[in-house]
DSSP file (Angstrom, degrees, kcal/mol; ACC not computed):
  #  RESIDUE AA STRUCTURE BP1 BP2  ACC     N-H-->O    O-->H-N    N-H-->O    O-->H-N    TCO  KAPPA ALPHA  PHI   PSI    X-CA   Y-CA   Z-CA
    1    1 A X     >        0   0    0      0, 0.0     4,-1.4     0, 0.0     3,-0.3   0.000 360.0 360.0 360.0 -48.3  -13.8   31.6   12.7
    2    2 A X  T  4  +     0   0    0      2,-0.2     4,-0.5     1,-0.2     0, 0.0   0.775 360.0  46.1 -47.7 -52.2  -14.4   28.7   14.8
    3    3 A X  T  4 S+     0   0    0      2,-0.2    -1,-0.2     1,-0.2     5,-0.1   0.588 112.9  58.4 -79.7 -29.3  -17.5   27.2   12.0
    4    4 A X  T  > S+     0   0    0     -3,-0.3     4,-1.7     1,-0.2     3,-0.3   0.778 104.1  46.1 -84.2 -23.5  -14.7   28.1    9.1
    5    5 A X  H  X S+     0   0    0     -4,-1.4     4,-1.8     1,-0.2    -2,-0.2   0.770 111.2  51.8 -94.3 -25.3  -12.1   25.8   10.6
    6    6 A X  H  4 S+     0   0    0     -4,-0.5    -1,-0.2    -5,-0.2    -2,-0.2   0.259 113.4  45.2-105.2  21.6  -14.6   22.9   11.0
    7    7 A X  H  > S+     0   0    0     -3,-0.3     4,-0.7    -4,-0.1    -2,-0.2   0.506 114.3  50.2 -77.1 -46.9  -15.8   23.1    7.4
    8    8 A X  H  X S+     0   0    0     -4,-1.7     4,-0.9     1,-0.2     3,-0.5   0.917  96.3  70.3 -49.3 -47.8  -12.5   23.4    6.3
    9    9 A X  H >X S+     0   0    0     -4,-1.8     3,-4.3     1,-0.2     4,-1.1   0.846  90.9  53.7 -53.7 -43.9  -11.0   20.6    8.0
   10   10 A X  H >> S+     0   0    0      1,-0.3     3,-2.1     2,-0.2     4,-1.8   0.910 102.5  55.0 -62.3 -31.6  -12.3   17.9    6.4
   11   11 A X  H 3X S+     0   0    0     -4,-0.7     4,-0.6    -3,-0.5    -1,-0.3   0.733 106.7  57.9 -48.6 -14.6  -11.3   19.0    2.9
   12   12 A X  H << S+     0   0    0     -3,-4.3    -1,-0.2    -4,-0.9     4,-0.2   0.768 115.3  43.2 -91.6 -10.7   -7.4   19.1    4.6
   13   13 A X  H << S+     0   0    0     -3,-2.1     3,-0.3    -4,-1.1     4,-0.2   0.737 107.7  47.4 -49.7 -48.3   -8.2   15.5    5.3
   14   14 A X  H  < S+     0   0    0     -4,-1.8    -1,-0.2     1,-0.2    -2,-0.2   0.615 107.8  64.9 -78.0 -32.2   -9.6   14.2    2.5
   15   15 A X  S  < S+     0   0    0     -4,-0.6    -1,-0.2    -5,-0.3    -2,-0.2   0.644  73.9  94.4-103.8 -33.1   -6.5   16.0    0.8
   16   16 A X  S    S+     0   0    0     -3,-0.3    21,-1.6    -4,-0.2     2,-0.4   0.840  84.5  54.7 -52.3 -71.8   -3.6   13.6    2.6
   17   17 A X        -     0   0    0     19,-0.2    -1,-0.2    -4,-0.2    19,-0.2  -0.806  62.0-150.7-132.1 169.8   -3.5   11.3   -0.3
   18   18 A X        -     0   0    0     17,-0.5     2,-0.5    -2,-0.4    -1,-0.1   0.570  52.7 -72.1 -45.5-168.2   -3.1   10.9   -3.7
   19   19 A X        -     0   0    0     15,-0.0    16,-0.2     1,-0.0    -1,-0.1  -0.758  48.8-108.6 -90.9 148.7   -4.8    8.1   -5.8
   20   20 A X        -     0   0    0     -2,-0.5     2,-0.4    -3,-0.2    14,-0.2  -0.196  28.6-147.3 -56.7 147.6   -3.6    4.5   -5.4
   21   21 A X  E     -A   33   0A   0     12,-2.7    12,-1.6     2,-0.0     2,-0.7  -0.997  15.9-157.9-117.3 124.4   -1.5    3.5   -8.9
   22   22 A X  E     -A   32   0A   0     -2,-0.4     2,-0.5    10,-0.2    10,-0.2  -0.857   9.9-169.8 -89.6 105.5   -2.1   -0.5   -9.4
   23   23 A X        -     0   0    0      8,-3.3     8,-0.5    -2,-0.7    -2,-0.0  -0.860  23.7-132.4-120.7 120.7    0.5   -2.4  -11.6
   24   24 A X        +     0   0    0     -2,-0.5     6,-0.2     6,-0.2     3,-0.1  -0.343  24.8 179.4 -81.4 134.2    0.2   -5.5  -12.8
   25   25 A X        -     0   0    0      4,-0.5     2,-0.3     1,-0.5     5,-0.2   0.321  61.2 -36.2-109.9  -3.1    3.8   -7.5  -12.1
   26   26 A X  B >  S-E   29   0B   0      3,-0.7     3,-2.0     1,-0.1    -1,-0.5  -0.902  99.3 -24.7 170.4-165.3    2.9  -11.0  -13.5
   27   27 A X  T 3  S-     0   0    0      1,-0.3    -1,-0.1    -2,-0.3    -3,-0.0   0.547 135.7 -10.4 -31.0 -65.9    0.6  -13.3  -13.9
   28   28 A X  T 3  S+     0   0    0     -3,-0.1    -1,-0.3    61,-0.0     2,-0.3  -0.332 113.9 119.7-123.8  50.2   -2.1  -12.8  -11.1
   29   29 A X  B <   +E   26   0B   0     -3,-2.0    -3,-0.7    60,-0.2    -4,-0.5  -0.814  32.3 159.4 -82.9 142.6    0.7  -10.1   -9.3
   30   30 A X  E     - B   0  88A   0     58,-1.6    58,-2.2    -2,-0.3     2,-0.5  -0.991  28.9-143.5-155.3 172.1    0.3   -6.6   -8.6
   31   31 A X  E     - B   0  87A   0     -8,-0.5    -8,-3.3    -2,-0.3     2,-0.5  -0.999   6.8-164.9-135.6 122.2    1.5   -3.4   -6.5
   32   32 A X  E     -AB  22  86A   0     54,-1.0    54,-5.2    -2,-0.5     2,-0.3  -0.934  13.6-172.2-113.6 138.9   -0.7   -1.0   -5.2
   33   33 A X  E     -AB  21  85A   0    -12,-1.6   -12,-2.7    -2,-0.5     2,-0.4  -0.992   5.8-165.5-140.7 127.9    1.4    2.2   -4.1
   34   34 A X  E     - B   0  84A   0     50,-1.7    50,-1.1    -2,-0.3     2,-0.2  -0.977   5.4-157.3-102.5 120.8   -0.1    5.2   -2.3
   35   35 A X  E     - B   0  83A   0     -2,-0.4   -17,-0.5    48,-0.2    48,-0.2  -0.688  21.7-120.9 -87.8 152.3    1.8    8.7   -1.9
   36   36 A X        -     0   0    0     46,-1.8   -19,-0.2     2,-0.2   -20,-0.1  -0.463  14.7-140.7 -75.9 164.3    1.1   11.2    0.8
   37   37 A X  S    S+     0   0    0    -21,-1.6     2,-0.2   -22,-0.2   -20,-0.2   0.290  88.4  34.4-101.5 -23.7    0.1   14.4   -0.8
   38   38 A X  S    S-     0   0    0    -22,-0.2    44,-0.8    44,-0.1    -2,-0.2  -0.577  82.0-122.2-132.6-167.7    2.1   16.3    1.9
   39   39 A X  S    S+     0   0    0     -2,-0.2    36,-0.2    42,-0.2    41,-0.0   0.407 113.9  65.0-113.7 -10.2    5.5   15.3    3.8
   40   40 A X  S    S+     0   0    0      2,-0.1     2,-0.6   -24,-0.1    -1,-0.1  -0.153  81.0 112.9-142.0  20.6    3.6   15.6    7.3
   41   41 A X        -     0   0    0    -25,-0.1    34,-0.2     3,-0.0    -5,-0.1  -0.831  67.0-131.0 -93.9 109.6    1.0   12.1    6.1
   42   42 A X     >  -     0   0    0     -2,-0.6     4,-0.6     1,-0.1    -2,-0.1  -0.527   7.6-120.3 -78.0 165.7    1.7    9.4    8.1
   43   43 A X  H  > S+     0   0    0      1,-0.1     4,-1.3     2,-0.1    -1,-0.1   0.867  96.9  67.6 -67.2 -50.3    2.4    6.0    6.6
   44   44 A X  H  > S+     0   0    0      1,-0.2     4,-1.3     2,-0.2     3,-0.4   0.904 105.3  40.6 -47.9 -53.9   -0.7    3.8    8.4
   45   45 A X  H  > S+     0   0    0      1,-0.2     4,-1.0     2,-0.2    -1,-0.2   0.903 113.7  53.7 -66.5 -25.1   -3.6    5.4    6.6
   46   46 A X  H  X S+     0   0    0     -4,-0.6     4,-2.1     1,-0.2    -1,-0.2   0.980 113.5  45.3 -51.9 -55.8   -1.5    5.4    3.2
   47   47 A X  H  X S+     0   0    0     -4,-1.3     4,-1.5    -3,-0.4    -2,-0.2   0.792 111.1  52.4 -57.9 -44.0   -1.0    1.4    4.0
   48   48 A X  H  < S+     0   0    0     -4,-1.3     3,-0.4     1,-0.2     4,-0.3   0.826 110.8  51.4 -82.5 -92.4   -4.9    1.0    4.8
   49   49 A X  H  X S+     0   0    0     -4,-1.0     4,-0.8     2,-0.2    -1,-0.2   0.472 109.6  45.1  11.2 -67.6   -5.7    2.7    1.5
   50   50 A X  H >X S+     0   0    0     -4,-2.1     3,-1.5     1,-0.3     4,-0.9   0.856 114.5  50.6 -47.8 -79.3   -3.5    0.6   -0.6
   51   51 A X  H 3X S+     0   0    0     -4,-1.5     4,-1.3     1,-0.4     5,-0.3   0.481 108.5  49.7 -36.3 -51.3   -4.8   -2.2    1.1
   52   52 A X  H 34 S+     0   0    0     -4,-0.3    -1,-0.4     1,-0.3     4,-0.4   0.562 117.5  40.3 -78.8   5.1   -8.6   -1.3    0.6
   53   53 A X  H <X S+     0   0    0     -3,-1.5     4,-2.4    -4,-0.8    -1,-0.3   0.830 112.2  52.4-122.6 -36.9   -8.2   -0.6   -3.2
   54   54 A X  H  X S+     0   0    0     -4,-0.9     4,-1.9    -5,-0.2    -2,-0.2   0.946 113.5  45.1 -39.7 -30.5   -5.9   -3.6   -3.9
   55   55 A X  H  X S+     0   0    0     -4,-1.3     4,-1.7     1,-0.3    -1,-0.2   0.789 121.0  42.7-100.1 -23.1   -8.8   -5.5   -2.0
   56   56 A X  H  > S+     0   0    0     -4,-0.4     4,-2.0    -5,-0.3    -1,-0.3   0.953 107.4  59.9 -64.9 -47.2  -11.4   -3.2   -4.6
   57   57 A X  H >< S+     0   0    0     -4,-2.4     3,-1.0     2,-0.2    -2,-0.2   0.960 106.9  45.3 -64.4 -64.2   -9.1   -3.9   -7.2
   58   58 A X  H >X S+     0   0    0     -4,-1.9     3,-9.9     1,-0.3     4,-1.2   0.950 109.6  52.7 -20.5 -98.6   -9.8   -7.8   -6.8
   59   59 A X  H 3< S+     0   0    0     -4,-1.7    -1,-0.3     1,-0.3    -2,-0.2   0.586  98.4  64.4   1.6 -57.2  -13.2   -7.6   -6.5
   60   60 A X  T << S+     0   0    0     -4,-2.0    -1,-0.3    -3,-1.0    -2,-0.2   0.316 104.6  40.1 -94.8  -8.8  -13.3   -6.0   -9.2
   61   61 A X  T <4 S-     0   0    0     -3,-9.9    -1,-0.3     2,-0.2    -2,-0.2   0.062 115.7-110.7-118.8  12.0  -11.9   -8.9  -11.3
   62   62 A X  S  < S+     0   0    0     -4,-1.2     2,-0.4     1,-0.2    -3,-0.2   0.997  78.2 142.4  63.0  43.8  -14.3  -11.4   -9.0
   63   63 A X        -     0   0    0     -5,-0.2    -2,-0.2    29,-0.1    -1,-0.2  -0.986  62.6-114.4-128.2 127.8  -11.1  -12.5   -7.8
   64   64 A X  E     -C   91   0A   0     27,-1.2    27,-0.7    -2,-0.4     2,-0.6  -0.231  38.7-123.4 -23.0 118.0  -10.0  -13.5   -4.1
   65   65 A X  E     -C   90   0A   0     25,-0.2     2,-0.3    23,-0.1    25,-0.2  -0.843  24.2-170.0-106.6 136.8   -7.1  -10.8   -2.5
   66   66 A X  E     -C   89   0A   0     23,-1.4    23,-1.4    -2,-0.6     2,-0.6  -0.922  18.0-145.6 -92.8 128.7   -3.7  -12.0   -1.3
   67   67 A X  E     +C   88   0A   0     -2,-0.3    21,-0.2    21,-0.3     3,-0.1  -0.800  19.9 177.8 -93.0 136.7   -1.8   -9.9    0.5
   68   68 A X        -     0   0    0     19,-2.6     2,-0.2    -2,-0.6    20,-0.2   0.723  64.5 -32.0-108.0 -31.7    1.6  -10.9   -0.7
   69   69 A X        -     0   0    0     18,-1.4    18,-0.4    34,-0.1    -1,-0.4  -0.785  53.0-152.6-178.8 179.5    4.1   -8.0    1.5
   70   70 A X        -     0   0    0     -2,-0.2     2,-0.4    16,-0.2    36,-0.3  -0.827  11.2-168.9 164.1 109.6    3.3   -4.5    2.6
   71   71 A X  E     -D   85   0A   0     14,-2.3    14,-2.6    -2,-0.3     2,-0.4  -0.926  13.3-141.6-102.0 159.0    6.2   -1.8    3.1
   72   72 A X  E     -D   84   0A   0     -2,-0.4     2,-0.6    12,-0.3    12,-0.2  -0.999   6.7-154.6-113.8 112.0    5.8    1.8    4.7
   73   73 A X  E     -D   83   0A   0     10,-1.3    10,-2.4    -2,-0.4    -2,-0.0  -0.830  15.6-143.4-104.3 110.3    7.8    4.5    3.1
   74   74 A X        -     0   0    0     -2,-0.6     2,-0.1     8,-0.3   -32,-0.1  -0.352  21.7-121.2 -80.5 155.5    8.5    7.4    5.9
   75   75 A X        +     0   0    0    -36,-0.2     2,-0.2   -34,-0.2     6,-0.2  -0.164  38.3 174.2 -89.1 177.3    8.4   10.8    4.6
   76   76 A X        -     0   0    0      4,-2.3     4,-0.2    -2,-0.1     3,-0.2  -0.966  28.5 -38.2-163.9-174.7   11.3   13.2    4.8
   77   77 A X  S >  S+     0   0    0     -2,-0.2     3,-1.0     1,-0.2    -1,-0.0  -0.126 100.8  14.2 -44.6 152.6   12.9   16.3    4.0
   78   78 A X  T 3  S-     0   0    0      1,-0.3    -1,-0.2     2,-0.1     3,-0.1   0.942 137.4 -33.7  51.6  66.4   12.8   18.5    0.5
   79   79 A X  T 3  S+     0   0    0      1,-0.2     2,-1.2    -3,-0.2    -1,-0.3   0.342  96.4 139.3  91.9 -18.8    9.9   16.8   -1.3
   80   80 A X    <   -     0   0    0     -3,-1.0    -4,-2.3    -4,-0.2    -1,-0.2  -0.405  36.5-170.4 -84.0  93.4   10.5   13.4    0.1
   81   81 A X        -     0   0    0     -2,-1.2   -42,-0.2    -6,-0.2    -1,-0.0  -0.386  23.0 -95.2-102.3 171.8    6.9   12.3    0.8
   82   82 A X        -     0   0    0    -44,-0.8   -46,-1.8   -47,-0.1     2,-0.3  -0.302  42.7-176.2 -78.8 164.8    5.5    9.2    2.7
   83   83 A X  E     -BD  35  73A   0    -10,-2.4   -10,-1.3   -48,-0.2     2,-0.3  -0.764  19.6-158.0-148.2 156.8    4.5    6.2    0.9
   84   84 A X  E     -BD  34  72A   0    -50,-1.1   -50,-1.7    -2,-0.3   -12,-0.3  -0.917  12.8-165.8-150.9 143.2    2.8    2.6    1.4
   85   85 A X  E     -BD  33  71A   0    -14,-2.6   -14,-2.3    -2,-0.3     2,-0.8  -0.979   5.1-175.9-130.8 142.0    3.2   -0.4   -0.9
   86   86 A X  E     -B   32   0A   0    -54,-5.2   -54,-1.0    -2,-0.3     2,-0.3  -0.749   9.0-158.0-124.1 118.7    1.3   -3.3   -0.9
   87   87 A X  E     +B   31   0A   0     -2,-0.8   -19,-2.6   -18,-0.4   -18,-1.4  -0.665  26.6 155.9 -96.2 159.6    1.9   -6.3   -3.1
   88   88 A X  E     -BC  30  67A   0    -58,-2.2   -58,-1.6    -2,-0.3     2,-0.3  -0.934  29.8-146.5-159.7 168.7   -0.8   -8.6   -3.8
   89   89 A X  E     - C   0  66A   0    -23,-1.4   -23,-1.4    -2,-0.3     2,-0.8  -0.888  17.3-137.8-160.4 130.2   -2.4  -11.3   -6.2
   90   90 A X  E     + C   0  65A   0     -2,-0.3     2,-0.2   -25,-0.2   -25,-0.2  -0.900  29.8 177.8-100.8 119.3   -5.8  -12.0   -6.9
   91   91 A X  E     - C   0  64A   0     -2,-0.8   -27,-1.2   -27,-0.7    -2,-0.1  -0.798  30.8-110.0-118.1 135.4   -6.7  -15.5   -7.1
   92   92 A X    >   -     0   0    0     -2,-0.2     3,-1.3   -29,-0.2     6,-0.3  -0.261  41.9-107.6 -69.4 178.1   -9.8  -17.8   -7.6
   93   93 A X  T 3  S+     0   0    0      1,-0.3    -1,-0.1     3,-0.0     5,-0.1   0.815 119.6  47.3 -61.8 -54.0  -11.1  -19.8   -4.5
   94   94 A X  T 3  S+     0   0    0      3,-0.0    -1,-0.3     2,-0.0     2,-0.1   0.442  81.1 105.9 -88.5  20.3   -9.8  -22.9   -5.9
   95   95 A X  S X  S-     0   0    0     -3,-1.3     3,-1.1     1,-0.1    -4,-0.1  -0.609  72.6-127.9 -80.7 145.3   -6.1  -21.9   -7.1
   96   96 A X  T 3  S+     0   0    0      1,-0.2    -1,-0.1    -2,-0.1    -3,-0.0   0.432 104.6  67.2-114.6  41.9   -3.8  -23.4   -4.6
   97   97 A X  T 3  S+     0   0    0      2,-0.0    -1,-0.2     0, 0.0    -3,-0.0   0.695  70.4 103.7 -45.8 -49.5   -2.1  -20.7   -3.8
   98   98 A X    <   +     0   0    0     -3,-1.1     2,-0.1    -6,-0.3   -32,-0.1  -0.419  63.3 121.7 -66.3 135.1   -5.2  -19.1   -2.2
   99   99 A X        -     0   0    0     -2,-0.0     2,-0.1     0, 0.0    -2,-0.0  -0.693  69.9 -61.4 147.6 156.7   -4.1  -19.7    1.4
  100  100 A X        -     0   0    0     -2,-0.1     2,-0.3   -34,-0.1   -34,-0.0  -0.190  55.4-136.3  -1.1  92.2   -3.4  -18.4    4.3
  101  101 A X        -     0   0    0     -2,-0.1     2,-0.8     1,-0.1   -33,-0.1  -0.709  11.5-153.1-109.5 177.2   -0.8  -16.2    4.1
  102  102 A X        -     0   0    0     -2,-0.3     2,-0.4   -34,-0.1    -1,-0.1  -0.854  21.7-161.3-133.9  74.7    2.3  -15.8    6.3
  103  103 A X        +     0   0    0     -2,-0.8     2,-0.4   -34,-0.0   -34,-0.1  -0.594  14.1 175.1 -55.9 105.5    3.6  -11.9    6.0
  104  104 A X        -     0   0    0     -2,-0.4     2,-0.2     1,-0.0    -2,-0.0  -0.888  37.7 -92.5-109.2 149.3    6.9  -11.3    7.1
  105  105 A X        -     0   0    0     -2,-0.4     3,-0.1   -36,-0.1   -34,-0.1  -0.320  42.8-103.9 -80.8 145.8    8.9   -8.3    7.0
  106  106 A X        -     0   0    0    -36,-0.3     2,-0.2    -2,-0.2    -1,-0.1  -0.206  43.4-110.4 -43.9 136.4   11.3   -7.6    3.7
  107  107 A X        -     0   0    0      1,-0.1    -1,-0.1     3,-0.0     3,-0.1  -0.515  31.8-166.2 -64.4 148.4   15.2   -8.3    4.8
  108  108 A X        +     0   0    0      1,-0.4     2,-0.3    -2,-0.2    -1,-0.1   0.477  67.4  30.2-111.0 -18.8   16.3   -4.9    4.8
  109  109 A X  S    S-     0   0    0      2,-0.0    -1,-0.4     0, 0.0     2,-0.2  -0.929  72.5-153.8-131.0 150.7   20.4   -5.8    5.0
  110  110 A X        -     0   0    0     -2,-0.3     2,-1.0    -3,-0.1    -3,-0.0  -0.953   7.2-156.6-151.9 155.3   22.0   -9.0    3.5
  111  111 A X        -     0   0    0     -2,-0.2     2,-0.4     2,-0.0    -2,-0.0  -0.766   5.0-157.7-109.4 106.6   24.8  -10.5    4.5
  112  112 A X        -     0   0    0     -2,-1.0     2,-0.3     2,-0.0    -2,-0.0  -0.898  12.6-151.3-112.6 143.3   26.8  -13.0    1.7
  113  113 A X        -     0   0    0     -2,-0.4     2,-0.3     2,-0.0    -2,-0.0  -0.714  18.1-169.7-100.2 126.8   29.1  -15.6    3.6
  114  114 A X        -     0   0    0     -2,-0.3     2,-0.3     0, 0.0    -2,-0.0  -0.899   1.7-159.7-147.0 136.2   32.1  -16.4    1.0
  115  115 A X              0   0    0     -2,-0.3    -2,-0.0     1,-0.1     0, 0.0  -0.770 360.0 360.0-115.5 138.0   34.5  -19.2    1.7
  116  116 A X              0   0    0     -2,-0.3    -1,-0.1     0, 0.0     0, 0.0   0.262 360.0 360.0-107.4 360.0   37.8  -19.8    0.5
């Protein structure tokens, strides 16, 4: 029983998620989004995923990756499963964009000030 449960496991591993979907949002823009395959997938490994297949995805145009923002989508009840998205733009060495970049988290609330 013991030898069936450590064969098994890795296939329940391999199994947390789906495949990354890449969509190009302009010029050199894109979103990679990973879904959990189950409700009970945490968000970090979803996010290192994205990340490594945006970073594939690059590469794969001989292109520099930016990471442009990152969310983590927590999973929930009835079907609501967990998520990562990572926006990104792949860029040559010399665009001068290609920098650093300076990640900050998404505003989640906004507040508009209107004066009479």
């Amino acid at each position: 029983m013991r030898l069936l449960l450590l064969m098994t496991m890795p296939l329940v591993l391999v199994a947390c998620a789906t495949a990354s979907t890449i969509v190009k949002e302009g010029p050199d823009s894109y979103l990679a989004y990973k879904q959990g395959a189950t409700g009970f997938t945490g968000t970090a490994p979803l996010k290192i995923e994205a990340l490594q297949d945006a970073s594939q995805y690059c590469v794969g145009l001989k292109k520099e990756f930016v990471v442009v923002s990152t969310n983590e989508i927590p999973g929930g009840t009835l079907g609501k499963y967990p998520g990562a998205e990572v926006r990104f733009m792949c860029l040559d060495a010399s665009d001068p964009e290609f920098k650093r970049p300076k990640l900050q988290p998404a505003a989640t609330n906004v507040i508009e000030l209107r004066q009479r």
